[in-house]
N, C-alpha and C positions, 0 to 999 in steps of 0.2 A: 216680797220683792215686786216692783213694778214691772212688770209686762207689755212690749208690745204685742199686739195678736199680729203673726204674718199668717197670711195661705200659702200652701205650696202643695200641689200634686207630684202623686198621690196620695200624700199626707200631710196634716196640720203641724206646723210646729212654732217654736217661741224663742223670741229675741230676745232675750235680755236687754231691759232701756240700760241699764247698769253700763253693759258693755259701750253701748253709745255716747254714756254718759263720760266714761272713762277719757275715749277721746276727744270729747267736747274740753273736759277738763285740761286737756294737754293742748299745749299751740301746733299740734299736730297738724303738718301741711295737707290738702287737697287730698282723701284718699276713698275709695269705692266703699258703698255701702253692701257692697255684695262681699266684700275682703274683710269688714264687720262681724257680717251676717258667716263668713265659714269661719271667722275665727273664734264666735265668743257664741255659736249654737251647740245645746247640747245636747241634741238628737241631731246631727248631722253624722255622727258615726250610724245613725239608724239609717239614712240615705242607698238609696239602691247604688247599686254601683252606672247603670247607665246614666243615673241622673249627675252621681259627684264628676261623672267623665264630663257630663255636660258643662259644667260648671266650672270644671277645670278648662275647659274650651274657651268661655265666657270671656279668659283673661285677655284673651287680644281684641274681645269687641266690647267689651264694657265702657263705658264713658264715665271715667272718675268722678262725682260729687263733691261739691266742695264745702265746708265744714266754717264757717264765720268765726275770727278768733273772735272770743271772749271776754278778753283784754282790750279789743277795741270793737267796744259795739257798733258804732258808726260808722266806722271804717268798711266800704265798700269797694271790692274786687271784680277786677273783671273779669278774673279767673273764676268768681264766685257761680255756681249755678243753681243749686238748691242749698238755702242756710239753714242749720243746724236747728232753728224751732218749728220748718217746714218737715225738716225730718221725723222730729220727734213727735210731732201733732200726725203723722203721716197717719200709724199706726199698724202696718203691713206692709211688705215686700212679697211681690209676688214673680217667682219664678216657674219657667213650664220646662219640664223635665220630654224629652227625646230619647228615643230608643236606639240606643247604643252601644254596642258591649266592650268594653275596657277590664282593663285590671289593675292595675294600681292610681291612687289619688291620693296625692301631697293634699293633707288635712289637720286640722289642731280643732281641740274637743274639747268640753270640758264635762266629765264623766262623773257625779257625786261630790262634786267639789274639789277632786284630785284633777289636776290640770297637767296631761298629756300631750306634748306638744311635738309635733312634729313639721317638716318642709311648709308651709303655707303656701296657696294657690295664689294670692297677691302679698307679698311680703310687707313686711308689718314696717313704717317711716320710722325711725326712729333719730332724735335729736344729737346734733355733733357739735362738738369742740371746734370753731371753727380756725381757733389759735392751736391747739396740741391734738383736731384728729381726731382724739377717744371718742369713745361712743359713751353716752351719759345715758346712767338710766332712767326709765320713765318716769321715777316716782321722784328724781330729782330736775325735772328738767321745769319745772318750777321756777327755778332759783338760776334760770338762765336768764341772762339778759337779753332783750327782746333785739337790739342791736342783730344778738348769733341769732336765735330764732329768724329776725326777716331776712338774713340772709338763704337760711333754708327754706324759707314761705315763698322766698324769690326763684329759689331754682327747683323748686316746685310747681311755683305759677308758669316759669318757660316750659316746664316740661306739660302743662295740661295743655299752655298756647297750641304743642306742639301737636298735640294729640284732637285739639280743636282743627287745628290749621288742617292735620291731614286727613279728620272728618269730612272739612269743608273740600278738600281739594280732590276728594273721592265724589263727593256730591254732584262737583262741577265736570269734572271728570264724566260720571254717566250724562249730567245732563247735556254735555257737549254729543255725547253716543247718540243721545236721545235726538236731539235735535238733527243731527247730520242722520238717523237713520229715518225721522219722521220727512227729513228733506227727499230721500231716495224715494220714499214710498209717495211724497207728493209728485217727484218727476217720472216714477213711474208711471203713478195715475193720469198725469198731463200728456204722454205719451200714447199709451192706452185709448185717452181721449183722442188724441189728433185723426190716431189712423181711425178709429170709428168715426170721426168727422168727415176725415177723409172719403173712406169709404164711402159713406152717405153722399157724399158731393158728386163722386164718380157716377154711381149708382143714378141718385138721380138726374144728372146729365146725361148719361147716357137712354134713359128713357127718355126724356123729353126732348132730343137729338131723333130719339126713332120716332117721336110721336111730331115732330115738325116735317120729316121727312116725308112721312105718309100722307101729312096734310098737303104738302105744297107735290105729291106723288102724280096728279094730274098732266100740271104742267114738265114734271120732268120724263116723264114715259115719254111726250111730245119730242124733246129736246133730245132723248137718247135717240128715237127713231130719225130725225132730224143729222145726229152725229155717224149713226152708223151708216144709213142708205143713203144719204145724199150725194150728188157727184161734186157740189163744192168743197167737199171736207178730204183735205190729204192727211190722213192719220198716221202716225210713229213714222216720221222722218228723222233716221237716225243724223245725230248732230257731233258727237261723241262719243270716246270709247268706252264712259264709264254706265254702269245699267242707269238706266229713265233717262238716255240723254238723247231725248227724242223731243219732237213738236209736234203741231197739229198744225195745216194754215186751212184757214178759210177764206176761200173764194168769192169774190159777187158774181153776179150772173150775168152771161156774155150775151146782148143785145145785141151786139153787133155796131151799137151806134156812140162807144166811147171806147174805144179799145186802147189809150193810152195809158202808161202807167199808174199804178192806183199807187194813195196814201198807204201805210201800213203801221200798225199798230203791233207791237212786239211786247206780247198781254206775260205776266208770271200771277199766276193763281196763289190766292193765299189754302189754310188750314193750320195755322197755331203751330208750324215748321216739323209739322207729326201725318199731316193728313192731307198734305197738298198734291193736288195731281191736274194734267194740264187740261184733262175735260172738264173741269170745273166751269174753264171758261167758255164755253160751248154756247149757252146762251147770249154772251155778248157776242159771239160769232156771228150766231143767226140775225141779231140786228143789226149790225155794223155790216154786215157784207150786204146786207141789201139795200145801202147806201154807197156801194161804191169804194169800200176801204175793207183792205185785207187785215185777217188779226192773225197773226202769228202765236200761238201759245204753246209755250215752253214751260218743258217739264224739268224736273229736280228730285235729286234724293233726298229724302226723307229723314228726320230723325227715329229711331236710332242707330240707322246706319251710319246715317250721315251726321257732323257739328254742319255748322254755319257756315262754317271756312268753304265746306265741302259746299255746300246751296250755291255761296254765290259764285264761287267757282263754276257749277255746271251752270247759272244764270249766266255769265258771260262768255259760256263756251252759246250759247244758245243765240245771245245776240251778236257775236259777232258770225254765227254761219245764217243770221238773218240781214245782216248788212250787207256778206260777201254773196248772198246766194239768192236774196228775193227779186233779183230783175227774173231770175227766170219762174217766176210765176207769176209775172207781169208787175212786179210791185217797184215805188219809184224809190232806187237807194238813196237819193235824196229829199226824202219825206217821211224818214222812220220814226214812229214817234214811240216812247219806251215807258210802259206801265204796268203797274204792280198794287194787286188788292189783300189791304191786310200785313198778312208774313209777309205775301208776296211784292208789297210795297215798298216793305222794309228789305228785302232782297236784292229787290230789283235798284232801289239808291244804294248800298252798300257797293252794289257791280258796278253801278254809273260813278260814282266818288273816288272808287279804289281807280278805274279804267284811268281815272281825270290822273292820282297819282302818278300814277302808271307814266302816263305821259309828257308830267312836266319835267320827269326823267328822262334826259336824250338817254342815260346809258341802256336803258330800259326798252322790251322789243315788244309791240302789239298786235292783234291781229285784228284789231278793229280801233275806231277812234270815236272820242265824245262828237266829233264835230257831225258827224254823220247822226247822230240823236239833234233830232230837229227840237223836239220837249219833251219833259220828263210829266208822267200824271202818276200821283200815287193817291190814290182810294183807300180810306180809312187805317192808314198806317199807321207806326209808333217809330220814330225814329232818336230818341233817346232813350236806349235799355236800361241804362241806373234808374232813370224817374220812374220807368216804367214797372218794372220788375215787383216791386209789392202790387200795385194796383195790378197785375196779369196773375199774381199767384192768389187770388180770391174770385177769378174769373178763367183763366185760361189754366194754364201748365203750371203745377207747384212750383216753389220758387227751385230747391232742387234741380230737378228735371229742368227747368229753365235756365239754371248754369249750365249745365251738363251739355244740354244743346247750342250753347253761345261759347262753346269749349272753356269751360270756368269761368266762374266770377271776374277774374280782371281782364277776362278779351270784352267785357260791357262796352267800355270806353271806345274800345276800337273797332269794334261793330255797334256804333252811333253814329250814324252822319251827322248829327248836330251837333255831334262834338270833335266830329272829327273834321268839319272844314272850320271850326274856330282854332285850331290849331296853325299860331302863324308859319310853323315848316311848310305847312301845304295852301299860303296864298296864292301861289303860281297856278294849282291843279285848281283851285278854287275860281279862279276867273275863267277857266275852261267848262265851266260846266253851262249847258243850255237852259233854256227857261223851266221852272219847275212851274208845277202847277197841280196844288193840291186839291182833294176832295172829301169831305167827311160828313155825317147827320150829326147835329148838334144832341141826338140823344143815343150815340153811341157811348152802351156802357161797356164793351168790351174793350176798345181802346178810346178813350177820352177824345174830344175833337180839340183840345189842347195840346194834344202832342204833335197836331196837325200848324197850331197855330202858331206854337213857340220856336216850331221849325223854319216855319215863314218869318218869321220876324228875324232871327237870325241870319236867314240867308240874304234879307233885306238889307242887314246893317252889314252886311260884309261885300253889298254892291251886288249881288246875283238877281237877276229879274223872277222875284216870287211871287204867287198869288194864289189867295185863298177861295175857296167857293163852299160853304157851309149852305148844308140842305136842313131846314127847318124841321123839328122832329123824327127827324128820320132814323134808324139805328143799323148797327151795325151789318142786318142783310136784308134792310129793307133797300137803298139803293141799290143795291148790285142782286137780290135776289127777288123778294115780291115786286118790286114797283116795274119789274120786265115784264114780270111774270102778269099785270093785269094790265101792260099796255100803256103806262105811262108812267113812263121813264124820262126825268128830268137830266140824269146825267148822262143818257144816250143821246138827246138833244144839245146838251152843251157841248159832246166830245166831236159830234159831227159839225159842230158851228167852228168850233179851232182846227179840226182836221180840215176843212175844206174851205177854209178863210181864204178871200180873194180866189174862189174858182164859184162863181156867177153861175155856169150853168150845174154843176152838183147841187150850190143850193137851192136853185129852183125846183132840179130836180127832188129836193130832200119835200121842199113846201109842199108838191103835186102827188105828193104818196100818199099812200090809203094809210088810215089810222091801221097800227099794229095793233093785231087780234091777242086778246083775251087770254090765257092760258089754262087760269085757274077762277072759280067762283072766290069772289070777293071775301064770304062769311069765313071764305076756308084762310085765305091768307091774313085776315084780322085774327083769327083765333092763332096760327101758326105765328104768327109778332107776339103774342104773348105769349107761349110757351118757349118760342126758340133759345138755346142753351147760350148764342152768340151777342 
C-alpha cells in the first residue's frame, strides 16, 4: 500500500494515501487534514493520551483544507487553500504533542483491518438528499448529481468563509490592540520625554540666571547700597490692604534752586508675572531722580498667589494712591507719566485700558482717572497674549502655567490690550486713552519687538496718538539692565527728553551733567548678554 511518511512526536507514524485517496474520490466538501489524519491512522490508538487530548483541542483552531473536486479540474475556489496534489505530494503532517492530562478522546482506528469506530474529533461530511433529506452513503454518492453536490460544496464553502472571516476578524482585532497599545506606549514615551525636556530647560536657566546674576553682581551691590541708605528712597509705602501693596518713590536731590513740583514716573517692574518685585526698578530710580523726576515703583502680587486679574488690580490700586498722594512728595499731579517693563508693561496697559472702561461708564465709580496719565511708556512688552503664548512657552513660562496665570485660556482675549480696544463696545474708553509710547531692542528674543509694533499700528488705525522707538540690537535687558549699568543709556536719554519737553531749564540742566559712571567692567556685561536666560 502506498504511504505517506508523517512525523509526529514522540513517535513516527503513517497515513495511509489510501484514506486521502478515498476522499479525493468523493466530491467531499472543504474538510481538515488533521479529521483525515484521526480518522483513517492506525497507530493513533497507540497515542499518549495528553497528546489525543491535544488534538481533540485542535478542533476549534484548525483551519480546514480544502480538497479540489475532481470532476472539475479547472474549476477554482475561493474557499480552496491547499489542493488535493499539494496534499498528496506533501508527504507528512506534522503535529507537536503538549503535556496534558485528560481522560477520554472521541477517536476511530483502524486496528488489523477490523475498523472500530467510534465519536470522531471532526465529524466525518457526508453527502444528502437535497430533495428527501436522507443521508446517502459514501460509496453511492457517486451517482449524485453534481447539481445536490454543489449545493453542499456551497454551504460548505459559507461555512469555511465563515471560519476565514473570523480568522481574519481576530487578526484585526489584535492588531487594532496592537496598535492602540503601541500608541500608549508612544505617548507615554513623548511624555517621559517632555518633562526630561522640561526639566533640562529649567535646570539650565536657572544656572545661567545665577551665572548672569553674578556677572552683572558689581553693579548691583552698588544699586542695593544705593536702595537701602539713601535718604532719596521711601521704601514700603503701604498703598493697599492686600500683601506687596506697597511702593517705593525716589526722590531728586534738593538744591534748593528748583523746588517746584517734579515730573513723575509711576514705574511697574516686569519678571514673567512669577518674579516681579518693585526694587527691580531701583536702578532707573537712581538715574531719573538725578534729573529732576520722581519714579514711583509699585509693587504686585505674584503668581502663584496671585492670576492677572489680581496684578492689575493691585497696579491700579497703586496708581491711583500715586495720582491722589504724589503732590505730597513734591510731585506735579499733573505730569504723571505711567510705565511698565516686560510683565510689567503688560500690567501696567491692562490697568490703563480697563481704568479707560471704567470710565466711559458714568454708572461706574473711580478713584483715579486716565486724564491724569499725561503718557503711557511700555518697555519691551507683549500686549496680545493669544500670539504670544507659543512663542513665551519656549522662552519664558510653559504654556500651562501661563494659562494658569492669565486665569485660563479664554481670559487671553481679555487681558490683550490689542484686542481689547478693537473691540467696537469700547470706542468711547478708546479715545480716552493718552499717548502711548512704546519701547523695545529689535533683538529681543524674549518678547518679539513685533508685539511692540502691531500694537502701535493698531492703536494708529483706531485714532490714538502711538509711537514706536526700536533700539537697534539691543535685547531684552540690555536696555533696561546693561546699557545703565555701563553709562549709557539711550532710553534714559529719550525718557528725560519727553518727561521734560518744553521745561528749557531742566534740559539744560540734563545737557551740563557729568556723564553717568560706569557700574560694571564692560568684558563682564558682554559676556553676561550672552549667557542671560531673558
Amino acid at each position: 500500500m502506498d504511504t505517506c511518511h508523517a512525523a509526529i512526536e514522540p513517535r513516527k507514524i503513517f497515513v495511509p494515501v489510501s484514506a486521502i485517496s478515498k476522499f479525493h474520490r468523493t466530491s467531499v466538501p472543504p474538510f481538515s487534514l488533521l479529521s483525515i489524519f484521526l480518522n483513517h491512522t492506525p497507530m493513533h490508538k497507540s497515542f499518549t493520551k495528553p497528546t489525543r487530548l491535544y488534538l481533540s483541542k485542535m478542533q476549534s483552531n484548525i483551519l480546514p483544507i480544502s480538497i479540489s473536486n475532481p470532476f472539475f479540474s479547472n474549476r477554482t475556489s475561493s474557499s480552496s487553500i491547499v489542493p488535493f496534489s499539494a496534499a498528496a505530494q506533501a508527504g507528512a503532517v506534522f503535529i507537536n504533542s503538549v503535556d496534558y492530562d485528560g481522560d477520554d478522546l472521541a477517536h476511530s482506528s483502524i486496528e488489523d483491518g477490523k475498523k472500530v469506530e467510534t465519536k470522531p474529533l471532526l465529524p466525518r461530511v457526508s453527502s444528502h438528499d437535497s430533495i428527501s433529506g436522507t443521508r446517502l452513503p459514501s460509496n453511492s454518492t457517486g451517482s449524485v448529481s453534481f447539481q445536490k453536490r454543489r449545493g453542499t460544496r456551497t454551504a460548505s464553502e459559507s461555512n469555511l468563509s465563515d471560519l476565514r472571516g473570523g480568522r481574519r476578524r481576530f487578526f484585526c482585532h489584535n492588531a487594532g490592540r496592537t496598535d492602540g497599545d503601541s500608541f500608549s506606549i508612544t505617548r507615554f514615551g513623548s511624555k517621559v520625554l517632555g518633562y526630561i525636556g522640561s526639566g533640562y530647560r529649567l535646570i539650565t536657566g536657572f544656572l545661567a540666571l545665577q551665572c548672569y546674576g553674578i556677572l552683572i553682581m558689581p553693579g548691583v551691590l552698588q544699586v542695593a547700597y544705593y536702595y537701602y541708605f539713601s535718604s532719596q528712597v521711601r521704601r514700603d509705602i503701604v498703598f493697599g490692604d492686600q500683601p506687596r501693596n506697597k511702593l517705593d518713590i525716589y526722590l531728586p536731590k534738593n538744591d534748593g534752586k528748583n523746588d517746584g513740583p517734579k515730573p513723575v514716573i509711576a514705574f511697574i517692574t516686569g519678571g514673567a508675572w512669577v518674579i516681579g518685585y518693585k526694587a527691580w526698578g531701583s536702578l532707573l530710580g537712581l538715574h531719573l531722580s538725578g534729573t529732576d523726576v520722581i519714579v514711583a515703583c509699585i509693587d504686585y502680587r505674584n503668581f502663584p498667589k496671585a492670576t492677572i486679574s489680581d496684578m492689575v488690580q493691585d497696579a491700579s490700586r497703586g496708581i491711583s494712591f500715586v495720582c491722589n498722594n504724589i503732590s505730597e512728595y513734591g510731585g506735579d499731579p499733573n505730569r504723571i507719566y505711567l510705565m511698565g517693563q516686560s510683565a510689567g508693561a503688560h500690567i501696567a496697559a491692562c490697568a490703563l485700558v480697563d481704568q479707560a472702561i471704567k470710565e466711559s461708564d458714568v454708572t461706574q465709580s473711580t478713584t483715579w482717572s486716565v486724564s491724569q496719565i499725561k503718557a503711557y511708556f511700555g518697555l519691551s512688552g507683549g500686549y496680545n497674549l493669544i500670539n504670544l503664548a507659543d512663542h513665551l512657552s519656549t522662552r519664558g513660562p510653559y504654556k500651562s502655567v501661563f494659562y494658569s496665570i492669565m486665569g485660563g485660556e479664554e481670559s487671553l482675549s481679555r487681558y490683550s490690550p490689542e484686542i481689547v480696544v478693537q473691540d467696537p463696545n469700547n470706542k468711547n474708553a478708546v479715545s480716552l486713552l493718552p499717548p502711548i509710547i512704546l519701547f523695545h531692542g529689535t533683538a529681543d528674543y524674549s518678547i518679539p519687538a513685533d508685539c511692540s509694533k502691531t500694537f502701535v499700528d493698531t492703536l494708529q488705525r483706531l485714532g490714538v496718538k502711538a509711537d514706536l522707538m526700536l533700539y537697534k540690537g539691543k535685547t531684552h535687558t540690555d536696555v533696561f539692565v546693561q546699557d545703565p549699568m555701563r553709562g549709557d543709556d539711550k532710553l534714559f536719554d529719550d525718557l528725560v527728553a519727553i518727561v521734560h519737553a518744553g521745561d528749557e531749564e531742566a534740559l539744560r540742566k540734563q545737557v551740563k551733567a557729568p556723564p553717568r559712571r560706569r557700574l560694571v567692567p564692560e568684558f563682564m556685561l558682554k559676556l553676561a548678554a550672552k549667557i542671560s536666560p531673558f
